[in-house]
N, C-alpha and C positions, 0 to 999 in steps of 0.2 A: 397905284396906277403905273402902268411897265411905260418908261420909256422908250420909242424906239427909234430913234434918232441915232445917227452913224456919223463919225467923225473921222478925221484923218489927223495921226501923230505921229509925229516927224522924230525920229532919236539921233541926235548929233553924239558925237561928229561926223557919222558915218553920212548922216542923212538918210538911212533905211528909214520906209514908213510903213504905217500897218491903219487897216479899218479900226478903229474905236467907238465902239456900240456904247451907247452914254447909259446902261445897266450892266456894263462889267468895267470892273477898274482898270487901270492903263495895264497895271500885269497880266490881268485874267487876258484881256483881247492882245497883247504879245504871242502869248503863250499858242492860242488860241490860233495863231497864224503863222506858230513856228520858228516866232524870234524869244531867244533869252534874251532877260533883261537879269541886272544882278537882284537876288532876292534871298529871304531867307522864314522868318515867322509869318507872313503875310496876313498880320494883321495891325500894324499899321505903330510896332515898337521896337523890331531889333533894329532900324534904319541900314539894311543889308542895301536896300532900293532908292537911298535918299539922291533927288535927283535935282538940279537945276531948272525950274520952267521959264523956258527961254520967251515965249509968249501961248498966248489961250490963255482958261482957264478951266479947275478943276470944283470939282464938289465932292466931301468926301464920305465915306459911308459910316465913319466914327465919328465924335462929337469933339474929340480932341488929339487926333496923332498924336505920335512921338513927332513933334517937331516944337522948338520953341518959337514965341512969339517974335523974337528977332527973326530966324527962318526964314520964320512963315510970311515976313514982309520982306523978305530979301528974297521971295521966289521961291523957296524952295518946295521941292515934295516928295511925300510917298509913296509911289505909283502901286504900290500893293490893295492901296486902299483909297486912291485918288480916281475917280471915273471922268472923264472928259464933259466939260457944257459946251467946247466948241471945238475946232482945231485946235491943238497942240504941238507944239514944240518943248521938247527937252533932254537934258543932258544928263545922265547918272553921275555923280560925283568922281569914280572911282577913273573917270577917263577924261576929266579935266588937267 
């Protein structure tokens, strides 16, 4: 069954935001409105995209990303392969 619920993701620091359709990942609806985000395998292991989730949360379309379990309780995520369940905010690593 297609989700179609639409969210709103905030990318710090900048604060740029973009629509986040909750059946595309946070990269795909980036992309999708013309913002880069860092990336690279986009499926959910070279961690090109690992990113700080400042608050929301995600669901993801693999059963175990590349992230470890510490990560993954410190926030972290994939966005290659992370799809939005509400609003989001987050930060890509690379600009902390």
């Amino acid at each position: 069954m297609a989700d179609d619920r639409t969210f709103h993701a905030t990318v710090l620091p900048d604060g740029t935001t973009f629509e986040a359709p909750a059946d595309l990942s946070l990269l795909e609806a980036a992309l999708l409105d013309g913002m880069r985000l860092p990336s690279s395998c986009r499926n959910g292991t070279c961690r090109a995209c690992l990113s700080k989730l400042h608050s929301g949360s995600v669901r993801y379309r693999i059963e175990w990303p590349g992230l470890s379990l510490d990560e993954k309780e410190d926030g972290y995520i994939l966005p290659c392969v992370a799809c939005p369940a509400e609003d989001v905010v987050f930060e890509p690593v690379g600009t902390t």
